[in-house]
N, C-alpha and C positions, 0 to 999 in steps of 0.2 A: 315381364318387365316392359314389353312394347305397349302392350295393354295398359298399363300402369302410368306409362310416361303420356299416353292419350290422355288419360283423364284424370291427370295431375294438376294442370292450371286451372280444371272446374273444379276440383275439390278444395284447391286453395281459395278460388274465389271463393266460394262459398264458406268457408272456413273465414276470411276475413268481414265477411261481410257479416257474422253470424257474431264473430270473435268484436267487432269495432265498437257497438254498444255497451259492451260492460268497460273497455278502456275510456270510453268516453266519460261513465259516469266519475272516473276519478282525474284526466286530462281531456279538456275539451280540445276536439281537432279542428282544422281549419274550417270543416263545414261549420260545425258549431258557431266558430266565433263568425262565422259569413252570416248565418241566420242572424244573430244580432243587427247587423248592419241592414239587412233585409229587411226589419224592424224597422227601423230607423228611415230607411230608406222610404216606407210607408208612412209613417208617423209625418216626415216631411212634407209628402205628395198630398196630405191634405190640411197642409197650409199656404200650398202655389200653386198658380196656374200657370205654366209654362209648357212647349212643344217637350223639352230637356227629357220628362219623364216617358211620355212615347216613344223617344231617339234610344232610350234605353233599353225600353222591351224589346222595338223592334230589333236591335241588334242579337239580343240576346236571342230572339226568334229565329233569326238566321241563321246561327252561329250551330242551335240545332238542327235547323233544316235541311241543313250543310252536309254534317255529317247523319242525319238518317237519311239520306240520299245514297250516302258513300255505305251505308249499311248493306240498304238493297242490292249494288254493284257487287259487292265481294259475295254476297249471298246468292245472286246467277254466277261468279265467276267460280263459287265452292261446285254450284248444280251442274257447270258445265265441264270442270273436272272430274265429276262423276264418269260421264261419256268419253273420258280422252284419257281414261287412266294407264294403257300403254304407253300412249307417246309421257305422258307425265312420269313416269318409272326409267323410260330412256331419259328423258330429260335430266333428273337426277342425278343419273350415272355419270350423264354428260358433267355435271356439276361438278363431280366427285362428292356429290351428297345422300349416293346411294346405300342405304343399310341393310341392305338386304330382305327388306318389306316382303310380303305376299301381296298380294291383291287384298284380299280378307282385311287384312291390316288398314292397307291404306282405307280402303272404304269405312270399315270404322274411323278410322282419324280424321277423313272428311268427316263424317257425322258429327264428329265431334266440334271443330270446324263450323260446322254448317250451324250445331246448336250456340254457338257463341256468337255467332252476327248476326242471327232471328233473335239472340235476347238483347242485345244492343239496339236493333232495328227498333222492338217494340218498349227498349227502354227511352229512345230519342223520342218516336213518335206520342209515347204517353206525357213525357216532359214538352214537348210543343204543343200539345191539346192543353196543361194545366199551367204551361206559360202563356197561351192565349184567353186562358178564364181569367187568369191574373191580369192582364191587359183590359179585361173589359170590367172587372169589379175595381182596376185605377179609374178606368172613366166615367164610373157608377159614382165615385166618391161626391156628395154634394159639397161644395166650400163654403158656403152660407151660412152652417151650423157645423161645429167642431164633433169631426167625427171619435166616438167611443171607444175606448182601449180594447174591447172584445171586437171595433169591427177592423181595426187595428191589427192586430193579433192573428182573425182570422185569413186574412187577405196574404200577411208576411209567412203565415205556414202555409200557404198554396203556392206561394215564391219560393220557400225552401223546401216543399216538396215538391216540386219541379226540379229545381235545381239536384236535389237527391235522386231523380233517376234520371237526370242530366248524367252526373258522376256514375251510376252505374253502366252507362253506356259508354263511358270512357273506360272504364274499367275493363271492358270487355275488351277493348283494345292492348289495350296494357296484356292482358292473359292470351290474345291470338298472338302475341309475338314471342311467348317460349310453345306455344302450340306451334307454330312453324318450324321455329327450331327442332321438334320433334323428327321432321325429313332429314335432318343430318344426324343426328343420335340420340337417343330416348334419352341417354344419360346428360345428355347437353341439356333436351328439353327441361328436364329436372331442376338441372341446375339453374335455366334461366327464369323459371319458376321461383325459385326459392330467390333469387335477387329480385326479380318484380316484388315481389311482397314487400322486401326492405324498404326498394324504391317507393313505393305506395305510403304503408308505416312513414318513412322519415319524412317525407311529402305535405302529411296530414298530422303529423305531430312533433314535429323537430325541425321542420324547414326555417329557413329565412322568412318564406312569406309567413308561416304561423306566426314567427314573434313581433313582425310587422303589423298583421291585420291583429294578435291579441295588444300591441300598444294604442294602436287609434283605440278598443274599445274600450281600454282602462282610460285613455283621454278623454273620448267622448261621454263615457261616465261621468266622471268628474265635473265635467263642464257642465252637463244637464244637470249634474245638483246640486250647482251651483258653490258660492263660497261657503267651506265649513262656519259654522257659528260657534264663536269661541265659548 
């Protein structure tokens, strides 16, 4: 069971992540309807020339930067409770969050641990490398000649495939917090696992923000095609 409750939030990730493309093909989730506007959001940039569109990336650049920074830190702070796993076993107890672990144990649950903020680490830093090619093919765009729906296209799926292992590296966060849980009860960890999921699910298919961001794109539908013809 201790074994089980370690590698319960990676088998769910991976279970969701694996499971979210066949729900999508019959309810689009929030990433979905965000690529459309990512679309859009292209479509527009090469009919202005405004700083507006730079002020955007770069935010968005930072915002990853941000946290695969904070990746790195917990990923020495996982390596350095490797070396201090006595006083971390006192500390515990001091907590009253001690379950009666082995050593064995905990060192596998760091591993585990450790595997989850190296794949967030190199999920942030591939999304800031393919948000920065996205940054330089906005300012490839010539405005002199109306750019083509294919180079369109191409450009908003390098934005939402950034932005897709953006979300993956959140994710990972999302699943180290019933992984921690794990120190106080496997059976807790379990359970905070199985509520992360919901939370995720209802998040990307049932939130407020979904039926928000799917009204602007049935409006902005509409409006780009213009008035029916009786």
């Amino acid at each position: 069971m201790t074994l089980f409750a370690s590698v319960f939030p990676i088998l769910c990730w991976l279970a969701y992540n694996f499971g979210v493309p066949f729900v999508e093909a019959r309810r689009p989730s929030l990433s979905v309807i965000m690529s459309m506007q990512r679309r859009r959001w292209v479509a527009n940039v090469t009919r202005r020339e405004t700083p507006l569109d730079a002020i955007l990336s770069g935010n968005l650049m930072q915002s990853v930067s941000f946290l695969a920074s904070t990746s790195v830190l917990l990923v020495l702070a996982v390596f350095a409770a490797f070396g201090q796993l006595p006083a971390l076993m006192r500390t515990l107890e001091t907590l009253g969050m001690s379950a009666g672990y082995s050593v064995a144990e905990m060192q596998i649950h760091l591993l585990v641990l450790l595997a989850i903020f190296v794949s967030s680490f190199f999920s942030f830093t591939l999304s800031l490398r393919q948000f920065n090619h996205f940054c330089i093919m906005l300012g490839a765009i010539s405005h002199e000649v109306p750019a083509s729906a294919a180079e369109i296209d191409a450009i908003a799926m390098l934005n939402s495939l950034a932005a897709k292992n953006f979300n993956n590296g959140i994710r990972a966060y999302y699943f180290a917090v019933p992984a921690m849980a794990w120190f106080a009860n496997p059976w807790f960890a379990v359970v905070i696992t199985v509520i992360t999921v919901g939370f995720i699910v209802h998040r990307e298919f049932f939130s407020t923000a979904h039926r928000l961001a799917a009204s602007v794109a049935v409006i902005a539908s509409r409006r780009e095609r213009g008035p029916e013809q009786p």
